[in-house]
C-alpha positions in Angstrom: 198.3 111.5 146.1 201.8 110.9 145.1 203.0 108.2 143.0 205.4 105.3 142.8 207.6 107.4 140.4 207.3 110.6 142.2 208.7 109.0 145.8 211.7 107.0 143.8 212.6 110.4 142.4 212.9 112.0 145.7 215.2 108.9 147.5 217.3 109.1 144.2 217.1 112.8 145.1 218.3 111.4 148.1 220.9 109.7 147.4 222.2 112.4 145.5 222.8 114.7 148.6 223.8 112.3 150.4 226.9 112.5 148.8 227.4 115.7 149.1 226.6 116.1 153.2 229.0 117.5 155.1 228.2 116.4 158.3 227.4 113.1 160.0 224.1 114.3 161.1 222.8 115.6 157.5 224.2 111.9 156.5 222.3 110.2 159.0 218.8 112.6 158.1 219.2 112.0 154.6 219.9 107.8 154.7 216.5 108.2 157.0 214.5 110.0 153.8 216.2 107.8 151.4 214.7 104.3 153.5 211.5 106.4 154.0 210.9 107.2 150.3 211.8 103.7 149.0 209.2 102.1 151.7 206.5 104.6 150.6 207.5 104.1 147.0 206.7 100.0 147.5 203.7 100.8 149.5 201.6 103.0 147.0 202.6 100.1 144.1 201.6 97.7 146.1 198.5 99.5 146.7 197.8 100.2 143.2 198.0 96.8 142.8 195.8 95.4 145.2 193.0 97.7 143.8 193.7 96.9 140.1 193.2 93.1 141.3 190.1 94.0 143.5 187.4 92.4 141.7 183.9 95.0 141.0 181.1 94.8 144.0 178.0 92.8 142.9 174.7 94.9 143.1 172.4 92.8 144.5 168.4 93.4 143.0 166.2 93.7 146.0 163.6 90.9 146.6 160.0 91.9 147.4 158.8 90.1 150.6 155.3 88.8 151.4 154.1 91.3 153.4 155.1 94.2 150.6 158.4 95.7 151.9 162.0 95.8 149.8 164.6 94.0 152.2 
């Protein structure tokens, strides 16, 4: 999995040929990669942070019952 860093690289990347496209289509593609990267740049740090907050499951011991069986 890619990370935060990696995708800012590639819209900087980006950016970079973006400013040296020629035509108004190879402008328009690379303005499209540039959001694209940002949004999945923002997505896998918010992600990150969502599981570094996540608090650990709680195991649970099991309880005998009366008639012998582990529920």
């Amino acid at each position: 999995m890619s990370t935060a860093a990696d995708y800012e690289a590639q819209a900087a990347e980006a950016l970079v040929q973006l400013g040296e496209a020629k035509t108004e289509a190879e402008r328009a593609r690379l303005r499209r990669a540039h959001g694209v990267y940002k949004k999945l740049a923002a997505n896998v740090s918010e992600a990150a942070a969502r599981v570094a907050a996540r608090t650990p499951p709680v195991k649970k011991a099991h309880k005998k019952t009366a008639t012998g069986l582990f529920k």
